[in-house]
N, C-alpha and C positions, 0 to 999 in steps of 0.2 A: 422897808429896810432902813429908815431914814433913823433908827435910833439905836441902829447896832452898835456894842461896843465893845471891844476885845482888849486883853494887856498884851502891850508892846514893850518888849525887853532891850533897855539897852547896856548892850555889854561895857562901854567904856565910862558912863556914870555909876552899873550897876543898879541902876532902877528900873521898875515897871511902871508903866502910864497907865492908864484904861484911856483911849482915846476909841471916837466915831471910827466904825470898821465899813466897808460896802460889802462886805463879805467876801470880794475877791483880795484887796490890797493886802500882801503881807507884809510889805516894808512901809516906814515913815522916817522921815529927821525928826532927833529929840527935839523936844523943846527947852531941853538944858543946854545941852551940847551941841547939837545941830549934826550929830553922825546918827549912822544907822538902825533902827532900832526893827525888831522881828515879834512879831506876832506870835503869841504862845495861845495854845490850848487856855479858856476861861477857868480852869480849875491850878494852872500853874502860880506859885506864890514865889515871889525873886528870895532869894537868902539873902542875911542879911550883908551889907559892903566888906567885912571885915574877912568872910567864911573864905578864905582863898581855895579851899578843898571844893567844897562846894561849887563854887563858878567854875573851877575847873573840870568839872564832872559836866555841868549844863551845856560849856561850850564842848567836850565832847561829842555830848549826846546832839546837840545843835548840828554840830561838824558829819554827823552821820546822819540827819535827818528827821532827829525825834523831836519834837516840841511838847512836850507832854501831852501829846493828843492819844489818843486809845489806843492800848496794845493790847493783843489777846494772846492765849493760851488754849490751842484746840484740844479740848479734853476727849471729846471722840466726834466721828461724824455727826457738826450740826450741833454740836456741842462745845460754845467755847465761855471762860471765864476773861474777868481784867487780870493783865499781867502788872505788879506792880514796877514801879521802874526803881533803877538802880540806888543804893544807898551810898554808893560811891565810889571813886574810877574805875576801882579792879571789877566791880563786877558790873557797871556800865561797858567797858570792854567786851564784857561776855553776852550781855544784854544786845548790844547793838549788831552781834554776829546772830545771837538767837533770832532775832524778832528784825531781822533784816528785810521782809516782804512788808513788815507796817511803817520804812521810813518814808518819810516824803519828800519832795524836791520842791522847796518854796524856792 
């Protein structure tokens, strides 16, 4: 595991890093700013600084436990698809009560 490496978000530059992960750590200090930064799902992409909608929907979705990590949709027993995630606050709102058994507690 010595060449894991995952994007860490930080909310007060608004950037993602890719830095070394161990696979357990989900927090680091930026190396801009030296605050908090979270470990996102490898397929999450940051918006860009400007999008204030945008940030504002991820720290929702943050705030409830999603990191863009996999959500499903059981379509029947033993049958499930990806759920895609929210396009923006009002139905992240909705998203985060639906799909409330896939949040996680980093």
């Amino acid at each position: 595991m010595d060449n894991l490496t995952a994007p860490f978000v930080c909310f007060s530059c608004r950037k993602q890093f890719e830095r070394n992960w161990d696979g357990k750590e989900n927090y680091k200090d930026c190396p801009e700013c030296g605050d908090r930064t979270i470990r996102y799902d490898h397929k999450f992409r940051v918006p860009k600084k400007s999008d204030d909608s945008e940030w504002k929907k991820i720290e929702f979705l943050r705030d409830h436990g999603f990191y863009f990590q996999r959500v499903y949709d059981i379509i029947e027993q033993g049958v499930y698809r990806y759920a895609f995630y929210p396009k923006d606050l009002k139905e992240a709102k909705e998203f985060v009560i639906k799909y409330k058994q896939f949040s996680i507690d980093l």
